[in-house]
N, C-alpha and C positions, 0 to 999 in steps of 0.2 A: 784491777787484775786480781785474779783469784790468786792467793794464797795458803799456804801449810795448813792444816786442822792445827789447831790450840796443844790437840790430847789425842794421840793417835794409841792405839788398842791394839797390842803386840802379841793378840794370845792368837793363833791360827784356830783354835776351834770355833772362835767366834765370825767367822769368815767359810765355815762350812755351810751348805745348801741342806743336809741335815734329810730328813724324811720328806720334806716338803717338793726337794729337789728328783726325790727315789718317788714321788707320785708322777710328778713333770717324767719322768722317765718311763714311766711303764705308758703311759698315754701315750708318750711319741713312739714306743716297740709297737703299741696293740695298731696307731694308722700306718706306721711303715709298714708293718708285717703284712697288715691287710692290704695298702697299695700296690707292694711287691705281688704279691699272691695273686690281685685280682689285673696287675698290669702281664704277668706270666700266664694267665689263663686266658686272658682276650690274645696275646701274643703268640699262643699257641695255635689260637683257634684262628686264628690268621693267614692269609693265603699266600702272604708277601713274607716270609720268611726275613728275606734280607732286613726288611723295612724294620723289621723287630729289634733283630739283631743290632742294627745301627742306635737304634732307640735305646738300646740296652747301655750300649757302647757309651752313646752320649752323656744320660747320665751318671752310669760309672764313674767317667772322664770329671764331670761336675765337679760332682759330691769330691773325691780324690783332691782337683784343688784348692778346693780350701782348707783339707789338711795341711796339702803342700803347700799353702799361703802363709799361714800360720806358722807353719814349720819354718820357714823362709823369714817371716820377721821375728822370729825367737834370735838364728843364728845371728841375725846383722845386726840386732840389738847386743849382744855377746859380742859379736866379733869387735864393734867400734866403741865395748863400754859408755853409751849410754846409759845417762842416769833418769831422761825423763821417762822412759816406758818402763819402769821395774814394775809401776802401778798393773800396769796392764799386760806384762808377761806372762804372769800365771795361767790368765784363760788361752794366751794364744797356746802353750806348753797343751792345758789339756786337750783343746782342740787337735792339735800335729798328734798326740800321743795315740789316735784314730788310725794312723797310718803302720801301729801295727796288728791291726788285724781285717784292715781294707783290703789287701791281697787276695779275703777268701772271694770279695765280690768278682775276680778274676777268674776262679776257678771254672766259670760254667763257659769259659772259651776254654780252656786246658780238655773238659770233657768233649766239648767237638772235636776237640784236632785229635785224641785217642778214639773217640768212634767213627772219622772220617772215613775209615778204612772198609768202613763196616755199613756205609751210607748206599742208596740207590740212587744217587743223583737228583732225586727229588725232595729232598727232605731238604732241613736248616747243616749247612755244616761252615768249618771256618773261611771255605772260600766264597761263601756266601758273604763275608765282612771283609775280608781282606781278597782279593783274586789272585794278587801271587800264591795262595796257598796252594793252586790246584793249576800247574803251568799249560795240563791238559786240555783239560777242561775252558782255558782261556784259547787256547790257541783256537777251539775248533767254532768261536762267535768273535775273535778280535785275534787274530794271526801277527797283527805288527804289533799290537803291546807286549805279546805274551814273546817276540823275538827279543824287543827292546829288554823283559825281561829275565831273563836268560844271561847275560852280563853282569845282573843283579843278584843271580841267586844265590852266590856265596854269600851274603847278607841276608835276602827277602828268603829264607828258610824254615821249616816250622820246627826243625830243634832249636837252630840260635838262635829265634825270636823267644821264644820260650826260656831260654836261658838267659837274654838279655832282660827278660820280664822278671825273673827270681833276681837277677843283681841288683834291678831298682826297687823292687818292695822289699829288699833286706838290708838293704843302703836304708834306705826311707824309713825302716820300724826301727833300726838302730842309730842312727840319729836321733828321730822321736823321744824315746825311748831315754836314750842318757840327757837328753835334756830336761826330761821330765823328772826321771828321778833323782839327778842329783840337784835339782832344784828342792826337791822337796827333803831331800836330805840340809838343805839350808835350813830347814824351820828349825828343826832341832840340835843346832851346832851352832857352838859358841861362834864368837864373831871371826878368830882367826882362822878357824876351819869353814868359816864360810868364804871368807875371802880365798882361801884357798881352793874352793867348788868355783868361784868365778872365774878366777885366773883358769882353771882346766876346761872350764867350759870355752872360755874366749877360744884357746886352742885347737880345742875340739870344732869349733863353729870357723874356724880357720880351711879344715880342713873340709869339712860338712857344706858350706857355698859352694867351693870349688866344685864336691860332688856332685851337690844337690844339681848346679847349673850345668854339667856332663849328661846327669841323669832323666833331667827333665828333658832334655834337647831330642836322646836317643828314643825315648819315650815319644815325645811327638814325632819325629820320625815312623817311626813302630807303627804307632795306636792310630794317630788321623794322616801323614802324610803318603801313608802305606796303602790308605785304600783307594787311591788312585794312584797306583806304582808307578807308572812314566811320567809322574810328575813330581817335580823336583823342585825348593825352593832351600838356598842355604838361610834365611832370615826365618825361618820356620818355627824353629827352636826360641829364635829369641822373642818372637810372636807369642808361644805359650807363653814364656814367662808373663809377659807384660799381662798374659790372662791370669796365669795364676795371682796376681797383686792385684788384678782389679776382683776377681771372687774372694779371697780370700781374705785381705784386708777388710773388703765389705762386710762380710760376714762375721769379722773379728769385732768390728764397728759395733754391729748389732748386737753381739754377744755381751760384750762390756755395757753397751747402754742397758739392756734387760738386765745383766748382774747391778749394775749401778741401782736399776728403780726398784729392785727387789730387795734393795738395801745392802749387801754383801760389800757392796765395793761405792757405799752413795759417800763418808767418810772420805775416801781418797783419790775416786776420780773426779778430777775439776773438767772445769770447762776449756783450762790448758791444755788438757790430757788429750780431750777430745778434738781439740783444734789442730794437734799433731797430728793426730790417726785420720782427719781427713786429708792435712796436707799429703800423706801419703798415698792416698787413694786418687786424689787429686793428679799429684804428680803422674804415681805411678801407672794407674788404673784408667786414667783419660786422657792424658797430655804422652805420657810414653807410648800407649796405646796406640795412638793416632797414628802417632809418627810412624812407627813401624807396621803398620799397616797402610799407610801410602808410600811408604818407601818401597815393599814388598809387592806392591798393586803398580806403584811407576814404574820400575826398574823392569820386572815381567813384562809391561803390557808397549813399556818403550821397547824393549831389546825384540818383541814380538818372533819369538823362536813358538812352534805349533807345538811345543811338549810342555812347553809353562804356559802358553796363554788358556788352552784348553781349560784350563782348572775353573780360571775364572769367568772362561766364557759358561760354564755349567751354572753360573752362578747369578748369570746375569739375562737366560733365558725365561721366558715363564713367569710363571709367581715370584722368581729368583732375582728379579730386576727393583722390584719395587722391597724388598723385604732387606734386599743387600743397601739400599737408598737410606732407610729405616734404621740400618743398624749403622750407617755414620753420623745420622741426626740424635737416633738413639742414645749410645755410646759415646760418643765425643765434642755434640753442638750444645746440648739440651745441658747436662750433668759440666760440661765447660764456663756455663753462663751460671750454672746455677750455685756451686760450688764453689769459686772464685774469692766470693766473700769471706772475709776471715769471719763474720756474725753466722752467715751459716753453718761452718762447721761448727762453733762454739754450743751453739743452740740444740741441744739434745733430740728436739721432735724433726726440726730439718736435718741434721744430720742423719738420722734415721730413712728419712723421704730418701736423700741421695744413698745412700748403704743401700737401699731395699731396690734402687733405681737401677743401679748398676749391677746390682747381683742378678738383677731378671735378665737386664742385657749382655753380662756375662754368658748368663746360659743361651742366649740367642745366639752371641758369638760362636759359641760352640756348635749350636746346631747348623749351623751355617758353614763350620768347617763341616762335621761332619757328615750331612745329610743329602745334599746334594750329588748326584750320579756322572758323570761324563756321559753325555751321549756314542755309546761305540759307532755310531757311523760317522761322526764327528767331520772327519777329514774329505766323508765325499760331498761337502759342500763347499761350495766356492766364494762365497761373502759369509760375513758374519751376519745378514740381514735375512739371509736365505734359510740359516739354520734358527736364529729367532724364529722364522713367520713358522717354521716345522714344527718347533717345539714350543710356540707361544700357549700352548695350553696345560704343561708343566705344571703340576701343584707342587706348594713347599710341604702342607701335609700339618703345615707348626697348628691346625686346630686339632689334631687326631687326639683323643681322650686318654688313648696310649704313654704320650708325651709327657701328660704330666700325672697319670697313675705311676708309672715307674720313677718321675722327679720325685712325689711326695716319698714311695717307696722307700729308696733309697736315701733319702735326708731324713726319711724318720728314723730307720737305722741309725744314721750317725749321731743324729739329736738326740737319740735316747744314750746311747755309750758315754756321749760325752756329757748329759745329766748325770748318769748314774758317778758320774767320777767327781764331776760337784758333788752330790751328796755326801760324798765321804773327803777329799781334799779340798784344804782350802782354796779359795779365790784368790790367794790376794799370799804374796810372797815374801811374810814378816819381819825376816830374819834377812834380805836379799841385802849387801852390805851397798847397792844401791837405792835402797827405798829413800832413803829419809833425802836423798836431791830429787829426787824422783815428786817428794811431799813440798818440797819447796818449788818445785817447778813454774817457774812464769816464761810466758809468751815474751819474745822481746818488741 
């Protein structure tokens, strides 16, 4: 069993990323910038508006979880005083600490719903992503969605959606936010005013779960369960979460092993540390996973009502049949068998293989909620076999070039932010009045 370092090195400067980290940063601005730029310009130049739009959404949605991942294992690490992850809290803190200034990526839906007004009906606008935006405009190609909603629309509105979008990215930067910096107000506080940043923190992460898990619920409502409006699923909410733990832990994974082999964090993360951070991806990310996604798929497809099954019949015509197959072998047979092992998570190069395994099938989950259409004639077919043989020719789209110019895009961004915040703060949280169980940490 891995064991404490002998001599552990209490200066924080020596656990800064430094210039070396501020080069790693401008690399990853100069390919996001570029990906952004050149996935917005083909996007433009594209016939399929919506299809952009969605592409946009999707990775948005991404990149966004793993802040929220992050964020999410800072507070529960806080809330239930844990001492083995102190090691590994600091990168999740900078990572979440992205979430305030993620918001701006939100901004170029804000600018549709203000020039909606001003649109010809042929151009990109927000009912192009969402179709409750435009109840008009639906009624006059899909008359029975657009009555179902109508019931809706003291919710599905484009001011309270909008206003429900500023309460989550200001919930979300202020969280972030105080846990970041009153962590790093630990470096340089004696011990009892550090214990005293902890004890406030615990508090604060009391109350910050509760949020967090309101906010993310209303959020997947809003962002992916909205753009099929008559369709409805209460397990929806708790769906995201189990996506956000499987991205974001993965990614936290990654990030600790790269700080660990660059040396920053190679002293005090063991192969303990490591062995944690999978059981939770493990847990969370494929065994939670699962579950609530067959629960959410039985319970729909047994109670068989035409306003929930529809979802998944879109999902399961076409190219949609073998890709939705793909993401349960994907997702929860492959990463179940593979992960199990207490030696693979321990093992730095496999645990990276599984982290990098499920962060791609993360993002497939998503494009899987999001990308998929309902067929609007839907209902004037009379077998489910009738509307396969219709629509058997359905593409998923997942090789369009678009896909992953805007994925690189948009992670370059983040990657570079949260380089530049290693270069200047440290990794590694000195002074945290949990490190030193944290350094003693063994597996039992």
């Amino acid at each position: 069993m891995s064991h404490g370092p002998a001599s552990f090195d209490n200066n924080p400067a020596h656990y800064v990323g430094g210039e070396r980290f501020a080069k790693f940063s401008r690399i990853a601005l100069a390919i996001g910038g570029g990906g952004l730029l050149l996935a917005c310009w083909l996007g433009f130049r594209s016939e399929d508006p919506a299809h952009f739009a969605r592409v946009y959404l999707l990775n948005f949605i991404f990149v966004l979880s793993l802040g929220l991942g992050s964020l999410l294992f800072v507070m529960i690490q806080r809330l239930t005083r844990a001492g083995w992850s102190a090691a590994l809290r600091r990168p999740a803190e900078l990572i979440a600490a992205n979430l305030q200034w993620w918001w701006i990526m939100f901004l170029p839906f804000v600018v549709l719903w203000l020039a909606g007004s001003k649109g010809d009906g042929h151009g990109m606008t927000l009912a192009s992503i969402w179709p409750w935006a435009d109840l008009h405009a639906l009624a006059e190609h899909n008359p029975a969605e657009a009555h179902v909603l109508e019931s809706k629309s003291g919710y599905l509105n484009t001011n309270f959606f909008f206003i429900r979008a500023a309460i989550y990215f200001g919930l979300w930067a202020i969280l972030a936010r105080t846990m970041l910096v009153n962590s790093l107000r630990q470096d340089s506080a004696d011990s009892d005013t550090a214990r005293a940043i902890d004890v406030r923190l615990q508090k604060w992460s009391a109350f910050g779960v509760i949020s967090f898990g309101l906010t993310i619920t209303f959020a997947a409502f809003d962002w992916m369960m909205s753009l099929s409006p008559a369709w409805f699923s209460t397990m929806f909410g708790v769906y995201f979460f189990a996506a956000i733990c499987a991205g974001g832990y993965s990614f936290l994974a990654l990030i600790v092993l790269r700080l660990r082999q660059l040396g920053l964090l190679s002293a005090v993360v063991t192969s303990e540390h490591l062995q944690d951070l999978g059981k939770m991806i493990f847990a969370f990310g494929v065994v939670f996973w699962a579950y609530i996604a067959f629960s959410q798929y039985m319970l729909i497809w047994y109670a068989s009502i035409p306003e929930e099954t529809t979802w998944f019949l879109a999902r399961q015509i076409g190219g949609w049949g073998p890709l939705s197959f793909a993401l349960i072998i994907g997702h929860f047979v492959i990463p179940f068998v593979f992960l199990i092992s207490r030696w693979v998570k321990r093992w730095p190069v496999s645990l990276a293989v599984g982290a990098l395994w499920m962060l791609a099938f993360h993002w497939i989950d998503l494009y899987w909620l999001i990308m998929p259409v309902i067929p609007p004639d839907v209902g004037s077919y009379s077998t489910y076999g009738a509307l396969a043989e219709a629509y058997s020719a359905t593409p998923t789209r997942l090789g369009d070039p678009l896909n992953y110019l805007m994925l690189v895009g948009m992670l370059g961004l983040f990657a570079a932010v949260s380089l530049r915040r290693l270069s200047k703060r440290p990794a590694l949280a000195v002074h945290d009045p949990r490190l030193p169980e944290s350094l003693r940490f063994q597996n039992i």
